[in-house]
DSSP file (Angstrom, degrees, kcal/mol; ACC not computed):
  #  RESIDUE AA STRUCTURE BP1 BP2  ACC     N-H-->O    O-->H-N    N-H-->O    O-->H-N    TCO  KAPPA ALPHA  PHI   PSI    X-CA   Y-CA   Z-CA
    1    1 A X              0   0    0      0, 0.0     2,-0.3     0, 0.0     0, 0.0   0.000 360.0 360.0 360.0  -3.9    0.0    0.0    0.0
    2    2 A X        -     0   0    0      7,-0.0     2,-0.4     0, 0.0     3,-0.1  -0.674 360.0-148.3 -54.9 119.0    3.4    2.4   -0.3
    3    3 A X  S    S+     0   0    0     -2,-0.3     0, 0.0     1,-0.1     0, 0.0  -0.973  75.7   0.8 -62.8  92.4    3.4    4.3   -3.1
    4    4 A X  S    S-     0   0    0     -2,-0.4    -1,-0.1     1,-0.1     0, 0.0   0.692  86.0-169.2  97.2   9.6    6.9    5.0   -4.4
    5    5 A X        -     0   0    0      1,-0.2    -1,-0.1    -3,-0.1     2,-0.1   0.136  13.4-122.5 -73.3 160.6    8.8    3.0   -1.9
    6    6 A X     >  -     0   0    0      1,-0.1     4,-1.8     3,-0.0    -1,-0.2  -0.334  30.6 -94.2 -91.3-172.0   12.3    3.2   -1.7
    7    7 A X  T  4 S+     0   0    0      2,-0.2     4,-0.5     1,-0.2     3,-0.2   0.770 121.4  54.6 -46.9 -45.7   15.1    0.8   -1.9
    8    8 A X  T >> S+     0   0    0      1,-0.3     4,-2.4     2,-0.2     3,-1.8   0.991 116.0  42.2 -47.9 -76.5   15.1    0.3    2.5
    9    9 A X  H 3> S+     0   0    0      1,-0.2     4,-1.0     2,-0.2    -1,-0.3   0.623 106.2  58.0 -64.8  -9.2   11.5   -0.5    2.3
   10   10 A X  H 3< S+     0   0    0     -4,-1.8     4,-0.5    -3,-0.2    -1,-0.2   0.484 111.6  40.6 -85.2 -24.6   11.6   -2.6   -0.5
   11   11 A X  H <> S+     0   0    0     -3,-1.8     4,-2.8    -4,-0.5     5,-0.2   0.871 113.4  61.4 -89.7 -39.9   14.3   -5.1    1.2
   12   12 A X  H  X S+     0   0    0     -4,-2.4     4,-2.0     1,-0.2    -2,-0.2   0.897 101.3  43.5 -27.1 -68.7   12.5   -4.8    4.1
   13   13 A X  H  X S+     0   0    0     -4,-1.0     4,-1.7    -5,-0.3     7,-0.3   0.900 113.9  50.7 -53.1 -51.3    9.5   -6.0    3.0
   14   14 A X  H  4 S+     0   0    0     -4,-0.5     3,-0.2     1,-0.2    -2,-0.2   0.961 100.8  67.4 -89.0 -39.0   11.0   -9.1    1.0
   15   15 A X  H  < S+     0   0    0     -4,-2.8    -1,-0.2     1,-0.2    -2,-0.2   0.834 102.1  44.6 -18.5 -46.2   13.0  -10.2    4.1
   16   16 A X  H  < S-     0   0    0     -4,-2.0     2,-0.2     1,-0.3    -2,-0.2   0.919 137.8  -1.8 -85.1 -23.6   10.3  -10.9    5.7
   17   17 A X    ><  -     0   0    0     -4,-1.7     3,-1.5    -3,-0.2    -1,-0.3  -0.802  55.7-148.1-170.6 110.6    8.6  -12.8    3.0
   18   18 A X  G >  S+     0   0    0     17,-0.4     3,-0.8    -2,-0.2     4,-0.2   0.866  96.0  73.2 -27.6 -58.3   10.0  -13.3   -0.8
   19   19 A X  G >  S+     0   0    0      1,-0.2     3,-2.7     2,-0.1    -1,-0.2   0.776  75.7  78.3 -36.8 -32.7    6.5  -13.3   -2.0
   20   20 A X  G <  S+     0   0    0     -3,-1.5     2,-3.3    -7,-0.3     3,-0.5   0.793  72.8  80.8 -52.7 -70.8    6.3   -9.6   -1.4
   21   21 A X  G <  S+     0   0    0     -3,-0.8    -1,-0.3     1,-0.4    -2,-0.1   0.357  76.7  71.2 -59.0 -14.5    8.2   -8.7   -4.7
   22   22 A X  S <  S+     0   0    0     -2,-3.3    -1,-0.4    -3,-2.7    -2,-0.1   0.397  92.1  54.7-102.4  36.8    5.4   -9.1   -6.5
   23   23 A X  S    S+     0   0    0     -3,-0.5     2,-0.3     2,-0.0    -2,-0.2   0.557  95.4 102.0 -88.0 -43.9    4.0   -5.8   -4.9
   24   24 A X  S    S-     0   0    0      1,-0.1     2,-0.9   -14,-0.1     3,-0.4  -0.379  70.4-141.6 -67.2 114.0    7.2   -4.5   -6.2
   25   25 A X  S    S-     0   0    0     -2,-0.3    -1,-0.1     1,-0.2     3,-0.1  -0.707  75.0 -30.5 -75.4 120.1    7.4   -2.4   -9.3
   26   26 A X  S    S-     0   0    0     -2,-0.9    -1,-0.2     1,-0.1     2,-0.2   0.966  88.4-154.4  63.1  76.4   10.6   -3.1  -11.6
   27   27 A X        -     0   0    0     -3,-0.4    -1,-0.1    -6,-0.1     2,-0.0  -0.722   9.4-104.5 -95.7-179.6   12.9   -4.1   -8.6
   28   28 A X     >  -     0   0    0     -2,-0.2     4,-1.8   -21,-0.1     5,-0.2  -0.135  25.9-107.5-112.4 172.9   16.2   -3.9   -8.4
   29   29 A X  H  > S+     0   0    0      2,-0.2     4,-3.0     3,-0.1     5,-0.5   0.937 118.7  50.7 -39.1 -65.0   18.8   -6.5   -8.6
   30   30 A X  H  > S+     0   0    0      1,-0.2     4,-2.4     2,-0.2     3,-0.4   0.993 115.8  50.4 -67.3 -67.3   19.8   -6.6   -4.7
   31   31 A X  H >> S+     0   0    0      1,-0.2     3,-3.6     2,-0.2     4,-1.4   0.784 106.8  48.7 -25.6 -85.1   15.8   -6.9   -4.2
   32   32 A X  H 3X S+     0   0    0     -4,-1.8     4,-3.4     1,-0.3    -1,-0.2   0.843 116.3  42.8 -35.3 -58.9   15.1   -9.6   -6.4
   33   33 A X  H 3X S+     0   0    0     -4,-3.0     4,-0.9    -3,-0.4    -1,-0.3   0.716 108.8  58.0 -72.7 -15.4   18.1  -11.7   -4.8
   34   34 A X  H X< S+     0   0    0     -3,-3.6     3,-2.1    -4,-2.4     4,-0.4   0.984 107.7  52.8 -74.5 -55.4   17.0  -10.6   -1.2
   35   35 A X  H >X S+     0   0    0     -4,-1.4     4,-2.2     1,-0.3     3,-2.1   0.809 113.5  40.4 -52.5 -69.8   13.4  -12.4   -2.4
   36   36 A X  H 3< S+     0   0    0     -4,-3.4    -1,-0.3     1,-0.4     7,-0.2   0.541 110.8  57.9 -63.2 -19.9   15.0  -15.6   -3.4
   37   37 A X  T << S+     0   0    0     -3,-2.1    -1,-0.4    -4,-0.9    -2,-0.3   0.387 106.2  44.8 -75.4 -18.6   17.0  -15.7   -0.8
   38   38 A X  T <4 S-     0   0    0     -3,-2.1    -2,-0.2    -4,-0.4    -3,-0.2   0.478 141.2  -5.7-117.5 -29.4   14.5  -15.5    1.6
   39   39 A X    ><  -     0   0    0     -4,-2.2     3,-1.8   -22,-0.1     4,-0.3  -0.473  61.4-141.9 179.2 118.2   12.4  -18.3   -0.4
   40   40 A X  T 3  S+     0   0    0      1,-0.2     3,-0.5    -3,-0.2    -4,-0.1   0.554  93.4  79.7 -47.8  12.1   13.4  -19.8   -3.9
   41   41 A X  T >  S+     0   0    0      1,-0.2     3,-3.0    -6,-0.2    -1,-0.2   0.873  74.6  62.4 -90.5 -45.2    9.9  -19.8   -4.7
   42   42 A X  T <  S+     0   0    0     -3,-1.8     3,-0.4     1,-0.3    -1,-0.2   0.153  73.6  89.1 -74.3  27.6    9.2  -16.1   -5.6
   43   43 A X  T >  S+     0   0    0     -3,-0.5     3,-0.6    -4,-0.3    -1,-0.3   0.708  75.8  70.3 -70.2 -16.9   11.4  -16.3   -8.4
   44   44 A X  T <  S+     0   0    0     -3,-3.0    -1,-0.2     1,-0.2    -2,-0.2   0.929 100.2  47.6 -25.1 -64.5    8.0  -17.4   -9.8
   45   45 A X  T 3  S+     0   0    0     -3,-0.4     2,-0.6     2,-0.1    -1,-0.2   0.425  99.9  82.5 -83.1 -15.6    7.0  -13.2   -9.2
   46   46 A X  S <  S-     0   0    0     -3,-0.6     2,-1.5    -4,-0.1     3,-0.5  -0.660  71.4-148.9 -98.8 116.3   10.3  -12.0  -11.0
   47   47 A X  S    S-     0   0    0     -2,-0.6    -2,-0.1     1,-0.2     3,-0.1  -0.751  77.2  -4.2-115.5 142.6   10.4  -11.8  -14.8
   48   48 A X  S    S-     0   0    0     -2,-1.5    -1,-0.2     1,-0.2     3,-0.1   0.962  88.2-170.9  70.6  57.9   13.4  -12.3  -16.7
   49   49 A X        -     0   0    0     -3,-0.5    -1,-0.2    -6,-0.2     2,-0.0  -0.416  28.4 -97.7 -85.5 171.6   15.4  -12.6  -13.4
   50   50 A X     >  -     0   0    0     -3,-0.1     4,-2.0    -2,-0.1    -1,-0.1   0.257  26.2-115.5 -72.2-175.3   19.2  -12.7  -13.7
   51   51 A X  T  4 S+     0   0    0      2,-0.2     4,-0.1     3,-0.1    -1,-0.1   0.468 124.3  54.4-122.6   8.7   21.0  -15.9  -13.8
   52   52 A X  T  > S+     0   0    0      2,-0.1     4,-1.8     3,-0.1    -1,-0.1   0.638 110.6  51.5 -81.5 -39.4   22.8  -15.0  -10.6
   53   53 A X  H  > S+     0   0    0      1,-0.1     4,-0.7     2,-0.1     3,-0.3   0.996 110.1  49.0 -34.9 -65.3   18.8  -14.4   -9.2
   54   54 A X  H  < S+     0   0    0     -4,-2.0    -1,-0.1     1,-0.3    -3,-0.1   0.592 109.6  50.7 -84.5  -0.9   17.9  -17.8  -10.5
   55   55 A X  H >> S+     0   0    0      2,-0.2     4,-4.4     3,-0.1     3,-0.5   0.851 110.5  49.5 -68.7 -46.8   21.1  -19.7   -8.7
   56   56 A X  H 3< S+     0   0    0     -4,-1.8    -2,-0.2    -3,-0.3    -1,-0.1   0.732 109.4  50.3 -83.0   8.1   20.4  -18.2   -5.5
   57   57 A X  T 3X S+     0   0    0     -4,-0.7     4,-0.8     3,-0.1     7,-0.5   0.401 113.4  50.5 -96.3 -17.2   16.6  -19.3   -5.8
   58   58 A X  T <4 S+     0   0    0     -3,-0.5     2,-0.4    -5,-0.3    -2,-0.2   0.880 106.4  49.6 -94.1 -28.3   18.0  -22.6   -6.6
   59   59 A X  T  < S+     0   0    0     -4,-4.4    -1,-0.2     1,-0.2    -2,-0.1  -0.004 117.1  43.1 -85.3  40.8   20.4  -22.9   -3.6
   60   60 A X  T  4 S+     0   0    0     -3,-0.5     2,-0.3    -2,-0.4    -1,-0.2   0.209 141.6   2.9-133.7 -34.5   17.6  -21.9   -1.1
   61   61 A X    ><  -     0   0    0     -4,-0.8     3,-2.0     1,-0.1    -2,-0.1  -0.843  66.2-166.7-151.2 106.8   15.0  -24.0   -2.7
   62   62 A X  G >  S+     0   0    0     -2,-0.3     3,-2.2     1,-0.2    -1,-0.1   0.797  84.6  74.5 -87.7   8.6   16.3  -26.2   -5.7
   63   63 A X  G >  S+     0   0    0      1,-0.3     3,-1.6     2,-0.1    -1,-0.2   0.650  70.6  88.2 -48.5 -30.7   12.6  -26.8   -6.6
   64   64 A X  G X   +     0   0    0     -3,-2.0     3,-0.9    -7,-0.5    -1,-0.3   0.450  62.3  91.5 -68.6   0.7   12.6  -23.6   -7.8
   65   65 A X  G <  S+     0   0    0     -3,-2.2     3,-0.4     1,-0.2     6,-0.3   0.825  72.3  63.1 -58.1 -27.0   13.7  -24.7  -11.1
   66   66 A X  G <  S+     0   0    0     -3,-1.6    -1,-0.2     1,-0.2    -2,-0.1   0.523  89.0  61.3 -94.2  23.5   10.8  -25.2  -12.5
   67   67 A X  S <  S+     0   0    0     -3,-0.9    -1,-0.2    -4,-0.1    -2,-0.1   0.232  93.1 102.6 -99.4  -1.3    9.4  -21.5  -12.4
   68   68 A X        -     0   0    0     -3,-0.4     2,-0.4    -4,-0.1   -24,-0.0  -0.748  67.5-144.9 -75.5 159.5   12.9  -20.8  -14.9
   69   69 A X        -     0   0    0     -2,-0.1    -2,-0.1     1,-0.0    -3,-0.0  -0.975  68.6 -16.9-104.7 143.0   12.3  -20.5  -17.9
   70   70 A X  S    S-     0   0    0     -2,-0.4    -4,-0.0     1,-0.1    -1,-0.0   0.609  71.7-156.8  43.2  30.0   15.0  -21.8  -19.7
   71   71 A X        -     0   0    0     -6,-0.3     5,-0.2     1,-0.1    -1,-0.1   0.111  12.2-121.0 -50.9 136.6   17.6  -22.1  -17.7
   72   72 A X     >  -     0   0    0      1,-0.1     4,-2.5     3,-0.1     5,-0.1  -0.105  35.7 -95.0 -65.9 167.7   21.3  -22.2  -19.0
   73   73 A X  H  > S+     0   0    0      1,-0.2     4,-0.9     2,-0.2    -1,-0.1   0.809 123.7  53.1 -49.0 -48.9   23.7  -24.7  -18.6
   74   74 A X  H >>>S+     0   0    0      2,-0.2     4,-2.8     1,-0.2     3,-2.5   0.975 110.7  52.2 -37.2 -71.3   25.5  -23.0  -15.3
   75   75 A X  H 3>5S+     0   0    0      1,-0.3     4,-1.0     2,-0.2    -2,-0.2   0.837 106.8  55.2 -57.9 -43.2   22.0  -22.9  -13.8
   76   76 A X  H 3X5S+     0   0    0     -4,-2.5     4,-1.7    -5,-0.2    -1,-0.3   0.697  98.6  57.0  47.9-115.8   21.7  -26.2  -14.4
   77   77 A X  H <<5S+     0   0    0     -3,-2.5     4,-0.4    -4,-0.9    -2,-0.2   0.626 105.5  50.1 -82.4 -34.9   24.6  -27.5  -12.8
   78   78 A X  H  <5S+     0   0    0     -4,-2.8     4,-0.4    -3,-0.2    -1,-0.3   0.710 105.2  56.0 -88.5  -6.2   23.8  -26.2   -9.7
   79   79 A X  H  X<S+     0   0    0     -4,-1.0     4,-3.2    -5,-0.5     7,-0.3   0.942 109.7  42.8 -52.8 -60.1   20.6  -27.5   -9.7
   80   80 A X  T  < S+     0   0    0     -4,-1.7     4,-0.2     2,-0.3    -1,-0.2   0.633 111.6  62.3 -67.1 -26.3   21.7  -31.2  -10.3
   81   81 A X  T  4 S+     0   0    0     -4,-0.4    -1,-0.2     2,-0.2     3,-0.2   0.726 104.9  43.3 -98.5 -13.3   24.5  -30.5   -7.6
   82   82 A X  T  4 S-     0   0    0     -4,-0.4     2,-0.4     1,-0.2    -2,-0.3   0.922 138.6  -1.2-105.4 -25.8   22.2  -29.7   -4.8
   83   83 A X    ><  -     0   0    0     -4,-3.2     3,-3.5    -5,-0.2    -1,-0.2  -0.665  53.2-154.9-139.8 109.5   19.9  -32.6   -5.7
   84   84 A X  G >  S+     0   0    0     -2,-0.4     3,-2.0     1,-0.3     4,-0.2   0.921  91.9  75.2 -36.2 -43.6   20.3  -35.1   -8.5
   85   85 A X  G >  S+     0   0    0      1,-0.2     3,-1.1    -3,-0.1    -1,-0.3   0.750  73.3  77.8 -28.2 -34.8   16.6  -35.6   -8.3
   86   86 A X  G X   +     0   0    0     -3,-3.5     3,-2.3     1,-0.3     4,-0.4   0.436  67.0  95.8 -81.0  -3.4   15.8  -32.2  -10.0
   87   87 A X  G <   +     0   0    0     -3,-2.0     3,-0.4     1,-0.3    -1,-0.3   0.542  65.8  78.8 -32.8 -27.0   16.6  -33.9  -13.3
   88   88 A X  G <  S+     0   0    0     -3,-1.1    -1,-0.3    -4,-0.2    -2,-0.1   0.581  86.4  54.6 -41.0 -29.1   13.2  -34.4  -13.5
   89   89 A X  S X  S+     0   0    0     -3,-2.3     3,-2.0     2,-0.1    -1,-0.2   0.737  77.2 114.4 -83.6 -21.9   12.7  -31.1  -14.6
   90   90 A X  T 3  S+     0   0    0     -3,-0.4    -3,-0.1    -4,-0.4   -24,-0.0  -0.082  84.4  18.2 -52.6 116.9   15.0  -31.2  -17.5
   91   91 A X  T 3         0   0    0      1,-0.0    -1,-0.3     0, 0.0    -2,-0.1   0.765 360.0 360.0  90.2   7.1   13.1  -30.8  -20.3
   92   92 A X    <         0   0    0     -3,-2.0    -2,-0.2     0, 0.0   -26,-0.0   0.560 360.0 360.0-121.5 360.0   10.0  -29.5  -19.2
């Protein structure tokens, strides 16, 4: 319900719960990576996150691969390294 917030309230906010970031218009990198960090899930809520976003949304939650789209090779690789299991997604 902040109009205009800045950068403070905007970490704020996704510290306590990733999900917030889809409140957010156009946030910023360090936002986006606070989110994921705080649950790999809202990378769902991000478009066209970075591929340093969508690592640290897989090493918090590596489930969160399947809300990439298209992840690269890199992204990947850390996927498979925190649980071979997520090969399931490959291709889907």
């Amino acid at each position: 319900y902040i109009h205009n917030p800045s950068e403070v309230v905007c970490l704020a906010a996704v510290e306590q719960n990733g999900y917030a970031i889809r409140y957010i218009s156009n946030p910023s990198e360090a936002v986006c990576l606070t989110a994921v960090r705080q649950n790999g899930f809202a990378i769902q809520c991000i478009h066209n996150p970075s591929e340093a976003v969508c690592i640290a949304a897989i090493q918090q939650n590596g489930h969160a691969i399947q809300y990439i789209h298209n992840p690269n090779e890199d992204v990947w690789l850390v996927a498979i390294k925190k649980d071979a299991n997520l090969i399931s997604f490959f291709n889907k």
